[in-house]
N, CA, C and O atoms as a GROMACS GRO file, in nm:
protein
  268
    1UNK      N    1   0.085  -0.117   0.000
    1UNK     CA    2   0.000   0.000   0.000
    1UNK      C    3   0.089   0.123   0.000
    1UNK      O    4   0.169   0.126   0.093
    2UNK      N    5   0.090   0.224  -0.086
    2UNK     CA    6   0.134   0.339  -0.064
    2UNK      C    7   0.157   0.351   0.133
    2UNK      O    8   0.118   0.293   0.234
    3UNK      N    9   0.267   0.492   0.086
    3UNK     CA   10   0.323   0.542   0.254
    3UNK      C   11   0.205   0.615   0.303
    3UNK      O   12   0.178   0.608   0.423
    4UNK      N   13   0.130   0.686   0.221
    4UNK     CA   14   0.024   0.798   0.240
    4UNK      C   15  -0.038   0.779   0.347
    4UNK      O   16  -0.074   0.870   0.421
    5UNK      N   17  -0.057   0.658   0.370
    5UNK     CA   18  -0.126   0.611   0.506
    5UNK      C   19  -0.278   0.568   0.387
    5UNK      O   20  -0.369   0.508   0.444
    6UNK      N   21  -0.293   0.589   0.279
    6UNK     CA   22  -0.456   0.527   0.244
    6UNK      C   23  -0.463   0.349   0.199
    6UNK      O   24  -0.372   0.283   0.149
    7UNK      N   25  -0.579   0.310   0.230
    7UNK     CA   26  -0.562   0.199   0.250
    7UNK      C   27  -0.584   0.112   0.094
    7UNK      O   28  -0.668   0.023   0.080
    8UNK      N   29  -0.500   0.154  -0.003
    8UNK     CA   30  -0.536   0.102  -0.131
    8UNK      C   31  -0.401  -0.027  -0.142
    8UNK      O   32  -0.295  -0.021  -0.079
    9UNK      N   33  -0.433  -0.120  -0.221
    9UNK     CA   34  -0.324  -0.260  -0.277
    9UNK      C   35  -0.287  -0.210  -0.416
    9UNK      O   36  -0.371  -0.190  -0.503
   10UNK      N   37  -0.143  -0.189  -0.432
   10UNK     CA   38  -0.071  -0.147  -0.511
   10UNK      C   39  -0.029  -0.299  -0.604
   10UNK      O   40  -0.007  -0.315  -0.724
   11UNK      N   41  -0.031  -0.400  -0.482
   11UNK     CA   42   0.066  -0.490  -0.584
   11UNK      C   43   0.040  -0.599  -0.472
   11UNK      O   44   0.048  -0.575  -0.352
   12UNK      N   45   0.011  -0.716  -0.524
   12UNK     CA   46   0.029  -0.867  -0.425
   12UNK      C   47   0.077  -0.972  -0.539
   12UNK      O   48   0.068  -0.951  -0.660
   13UNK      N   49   0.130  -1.094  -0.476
   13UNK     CA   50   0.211  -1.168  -0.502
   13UNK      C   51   0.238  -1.266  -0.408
   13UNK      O   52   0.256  -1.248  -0.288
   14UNK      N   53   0.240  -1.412  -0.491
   14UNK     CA   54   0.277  -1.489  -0.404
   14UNK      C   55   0.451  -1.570  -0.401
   14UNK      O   56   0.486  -1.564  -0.519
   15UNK      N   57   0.501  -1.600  -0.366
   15UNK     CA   58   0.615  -1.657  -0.356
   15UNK      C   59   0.635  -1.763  -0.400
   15UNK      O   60   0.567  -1.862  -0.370
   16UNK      N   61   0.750  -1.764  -0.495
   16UNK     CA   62   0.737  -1.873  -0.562
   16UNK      C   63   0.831  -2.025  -0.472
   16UNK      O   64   0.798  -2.022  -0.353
   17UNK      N   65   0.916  -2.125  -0.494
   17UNK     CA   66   0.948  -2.223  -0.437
   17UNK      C   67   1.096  -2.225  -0.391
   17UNK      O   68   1.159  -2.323  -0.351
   18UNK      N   69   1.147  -2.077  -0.407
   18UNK     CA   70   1.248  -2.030  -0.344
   18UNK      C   71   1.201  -1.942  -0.228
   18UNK      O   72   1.272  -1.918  -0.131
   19UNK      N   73   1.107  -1.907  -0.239
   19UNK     CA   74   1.052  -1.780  -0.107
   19UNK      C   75   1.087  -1.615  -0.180
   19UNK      O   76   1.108  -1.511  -0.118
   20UNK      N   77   1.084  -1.635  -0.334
   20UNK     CA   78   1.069  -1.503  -0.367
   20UNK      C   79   0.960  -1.456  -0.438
   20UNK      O   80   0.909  -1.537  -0.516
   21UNK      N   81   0.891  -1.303  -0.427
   21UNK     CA   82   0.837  -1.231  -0.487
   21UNK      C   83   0.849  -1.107  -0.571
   21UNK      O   84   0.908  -1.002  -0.541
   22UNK      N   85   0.792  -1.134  -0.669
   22UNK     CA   86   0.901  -0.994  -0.779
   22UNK      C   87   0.754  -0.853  -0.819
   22UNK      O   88   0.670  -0.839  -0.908
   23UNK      N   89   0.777  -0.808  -0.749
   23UNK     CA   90   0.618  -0.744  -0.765
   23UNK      C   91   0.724  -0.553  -0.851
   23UNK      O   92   0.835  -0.503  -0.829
   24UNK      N   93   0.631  -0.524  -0.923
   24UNK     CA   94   0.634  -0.464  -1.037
   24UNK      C   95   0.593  -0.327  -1.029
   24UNK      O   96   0.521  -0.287  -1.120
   25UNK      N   97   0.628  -0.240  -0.931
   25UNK     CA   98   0.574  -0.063  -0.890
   25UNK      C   99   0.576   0.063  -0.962
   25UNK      O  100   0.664   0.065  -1.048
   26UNK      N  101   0.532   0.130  -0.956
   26UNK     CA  102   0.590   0.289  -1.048
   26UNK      C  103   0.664   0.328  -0.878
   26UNK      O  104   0.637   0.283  -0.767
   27UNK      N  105   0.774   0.442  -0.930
   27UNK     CA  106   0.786   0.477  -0.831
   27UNK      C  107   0.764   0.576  -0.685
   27UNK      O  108   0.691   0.671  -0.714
   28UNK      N  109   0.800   0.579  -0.561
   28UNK     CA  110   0.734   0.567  -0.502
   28UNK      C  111   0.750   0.510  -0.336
   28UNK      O  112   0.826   0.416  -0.310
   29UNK      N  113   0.680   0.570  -0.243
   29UNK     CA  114   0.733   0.516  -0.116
   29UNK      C  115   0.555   0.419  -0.064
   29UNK      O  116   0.436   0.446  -0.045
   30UNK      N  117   0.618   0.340  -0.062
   30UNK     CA  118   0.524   0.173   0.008
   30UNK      C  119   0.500   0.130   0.126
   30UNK      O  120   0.614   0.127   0.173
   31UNK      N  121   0.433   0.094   0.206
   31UNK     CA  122   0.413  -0.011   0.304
   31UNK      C  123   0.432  -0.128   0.270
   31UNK      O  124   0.325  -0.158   0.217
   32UNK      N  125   0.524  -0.254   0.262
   32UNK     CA  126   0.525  -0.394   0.210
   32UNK      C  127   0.466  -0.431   0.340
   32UNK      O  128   0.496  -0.402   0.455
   33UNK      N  129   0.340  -0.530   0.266
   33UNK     CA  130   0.275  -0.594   0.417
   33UNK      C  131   0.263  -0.753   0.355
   33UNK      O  132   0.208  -0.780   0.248
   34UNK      N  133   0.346  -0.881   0.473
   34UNK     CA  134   0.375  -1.012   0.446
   34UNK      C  135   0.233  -1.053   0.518
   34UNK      O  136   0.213  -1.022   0.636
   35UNK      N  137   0.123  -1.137   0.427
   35UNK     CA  138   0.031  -1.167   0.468
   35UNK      C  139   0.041  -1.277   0.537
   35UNK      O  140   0.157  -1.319   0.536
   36UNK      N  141  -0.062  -1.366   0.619
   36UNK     CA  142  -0.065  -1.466   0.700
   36UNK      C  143  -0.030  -1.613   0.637
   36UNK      O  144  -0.043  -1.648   0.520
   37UNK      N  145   0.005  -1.667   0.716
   37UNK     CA  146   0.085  -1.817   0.660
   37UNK      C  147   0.026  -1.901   0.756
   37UNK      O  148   0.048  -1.893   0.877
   38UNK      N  149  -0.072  -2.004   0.684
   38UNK     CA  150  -0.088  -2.098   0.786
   38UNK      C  151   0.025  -2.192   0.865
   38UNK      O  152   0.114  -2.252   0.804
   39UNK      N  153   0.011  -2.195   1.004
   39UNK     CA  154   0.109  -2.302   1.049
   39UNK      C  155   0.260  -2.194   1.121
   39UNK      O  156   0.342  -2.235   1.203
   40UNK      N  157   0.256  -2.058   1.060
   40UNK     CA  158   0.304  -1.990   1.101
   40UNK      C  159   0.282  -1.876   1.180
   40UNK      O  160   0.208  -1.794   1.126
   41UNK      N  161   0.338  -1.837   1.329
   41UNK     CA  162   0.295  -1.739   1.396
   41UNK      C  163   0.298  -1.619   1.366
   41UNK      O  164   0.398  -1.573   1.311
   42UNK      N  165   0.172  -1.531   1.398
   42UNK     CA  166   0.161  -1.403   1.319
   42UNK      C  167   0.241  -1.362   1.226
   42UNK      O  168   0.345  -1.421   1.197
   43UNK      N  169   0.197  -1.253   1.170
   43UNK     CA  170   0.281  -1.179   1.081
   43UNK      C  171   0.411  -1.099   1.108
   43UNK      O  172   0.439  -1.068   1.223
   44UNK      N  173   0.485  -1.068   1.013
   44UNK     CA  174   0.609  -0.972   0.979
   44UNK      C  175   0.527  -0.814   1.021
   44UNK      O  176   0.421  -0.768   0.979
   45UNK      N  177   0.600  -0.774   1.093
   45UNK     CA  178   0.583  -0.632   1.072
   45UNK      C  179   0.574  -0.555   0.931
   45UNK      O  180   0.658  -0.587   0.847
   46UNK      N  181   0.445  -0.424   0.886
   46UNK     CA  182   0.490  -0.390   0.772
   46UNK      C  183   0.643  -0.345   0.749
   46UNK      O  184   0.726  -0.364   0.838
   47UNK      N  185   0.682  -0.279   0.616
   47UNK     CA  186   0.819  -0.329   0.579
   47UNK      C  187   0.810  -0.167   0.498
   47UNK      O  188   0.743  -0.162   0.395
   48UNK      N  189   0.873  -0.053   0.544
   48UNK     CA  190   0.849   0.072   0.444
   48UNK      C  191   0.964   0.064   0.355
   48UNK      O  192   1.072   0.017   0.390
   49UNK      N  193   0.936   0.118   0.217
   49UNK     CA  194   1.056   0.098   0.108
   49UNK      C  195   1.010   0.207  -0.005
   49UNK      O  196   0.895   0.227  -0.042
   50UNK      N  197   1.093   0.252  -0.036
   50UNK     CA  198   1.087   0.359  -0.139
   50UNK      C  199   1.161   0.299  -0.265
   50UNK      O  200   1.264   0.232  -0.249
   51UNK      N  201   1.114   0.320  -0.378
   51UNK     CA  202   1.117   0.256  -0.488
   51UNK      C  203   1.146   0.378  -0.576
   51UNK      O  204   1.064   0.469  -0.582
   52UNK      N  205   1.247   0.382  -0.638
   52UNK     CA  206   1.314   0.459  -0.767
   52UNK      C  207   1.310   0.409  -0.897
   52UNK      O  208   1.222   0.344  -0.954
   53UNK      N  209   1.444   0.458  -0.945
   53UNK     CA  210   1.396   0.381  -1.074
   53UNK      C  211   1.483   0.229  -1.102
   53UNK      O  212   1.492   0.167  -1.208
   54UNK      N  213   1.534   0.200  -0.986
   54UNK     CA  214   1.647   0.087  -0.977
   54UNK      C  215   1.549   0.016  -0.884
   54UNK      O  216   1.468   0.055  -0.800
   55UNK      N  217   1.592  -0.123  -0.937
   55UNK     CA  218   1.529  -0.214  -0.868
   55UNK      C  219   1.564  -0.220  -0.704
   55UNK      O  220   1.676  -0.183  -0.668
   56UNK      N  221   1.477  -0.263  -0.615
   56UNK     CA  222   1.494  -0.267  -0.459
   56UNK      C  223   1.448  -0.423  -0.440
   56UNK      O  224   1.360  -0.489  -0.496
   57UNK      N  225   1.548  -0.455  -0.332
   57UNK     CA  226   1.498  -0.586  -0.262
   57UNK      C  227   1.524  -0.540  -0.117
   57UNK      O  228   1.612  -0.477  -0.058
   58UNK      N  229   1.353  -0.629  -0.074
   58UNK     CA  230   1.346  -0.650   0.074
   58UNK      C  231   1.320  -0.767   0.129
   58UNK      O  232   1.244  -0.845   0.071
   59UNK      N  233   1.370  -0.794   0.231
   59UNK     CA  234   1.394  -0.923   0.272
   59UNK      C  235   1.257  -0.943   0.433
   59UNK      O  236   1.272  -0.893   0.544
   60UNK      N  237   1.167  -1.009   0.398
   60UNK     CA  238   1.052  -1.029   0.527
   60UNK      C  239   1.046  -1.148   0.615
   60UNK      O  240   1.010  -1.261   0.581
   61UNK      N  241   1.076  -1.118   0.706
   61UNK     CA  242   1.085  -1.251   0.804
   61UNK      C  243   0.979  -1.314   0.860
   61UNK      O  244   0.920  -1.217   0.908
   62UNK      N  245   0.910  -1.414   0.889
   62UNK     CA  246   0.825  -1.474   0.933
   62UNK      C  247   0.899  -1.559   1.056
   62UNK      O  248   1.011  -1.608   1.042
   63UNK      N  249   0.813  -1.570   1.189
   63UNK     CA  250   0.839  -1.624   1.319
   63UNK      C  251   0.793  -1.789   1.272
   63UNK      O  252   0.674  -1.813   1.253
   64UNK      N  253   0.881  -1.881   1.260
   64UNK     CA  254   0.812  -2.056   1.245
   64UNK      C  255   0.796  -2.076   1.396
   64UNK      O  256   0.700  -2.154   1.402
   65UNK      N  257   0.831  -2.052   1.509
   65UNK     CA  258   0.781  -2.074   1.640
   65UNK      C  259   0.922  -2.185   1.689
   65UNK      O  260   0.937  -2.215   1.808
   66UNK      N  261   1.009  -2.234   1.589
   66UNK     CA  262   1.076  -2.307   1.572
   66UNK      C  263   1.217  -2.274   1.668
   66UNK      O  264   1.315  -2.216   1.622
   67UNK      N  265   1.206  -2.320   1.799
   67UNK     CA  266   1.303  -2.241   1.888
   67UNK      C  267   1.467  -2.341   1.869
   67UNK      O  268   1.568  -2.305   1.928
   0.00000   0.00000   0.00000
């Protein structure tokens, strides 16, 4: 979702069988939000990222409970 704070979906995606997602923006500053995973405890915190004209990678962690 945009930084603006409004609550619109810019872009979703699911991960492919490496654990990556390649999602496709104009540029721009984002909220990245990692949706729910069954079997896994809550979510990632959102993830803010500003997007130019060069590609950006962010990296989202998920809790497996797995101590």
């Amino acid at each position: 979702m945009p930084a603006d704070g409004r609550d619109v979906v810019v872009a979703q995606g699911t991960t492919d069988e490496d654990g990556l997602v390649r999602l496709d923006v104009a540029p721009g500053a984002y909220i990245v939000i990692g949706g729910e995973v069954v079997g896994l405890m809550g979510q990632p915190s959102p993830t803010p990222v500003t997007v130019g004209s060069a590609p950006v990678s962010i990296t989202i962690t998920y809790d497996t409970g797995i101590r």
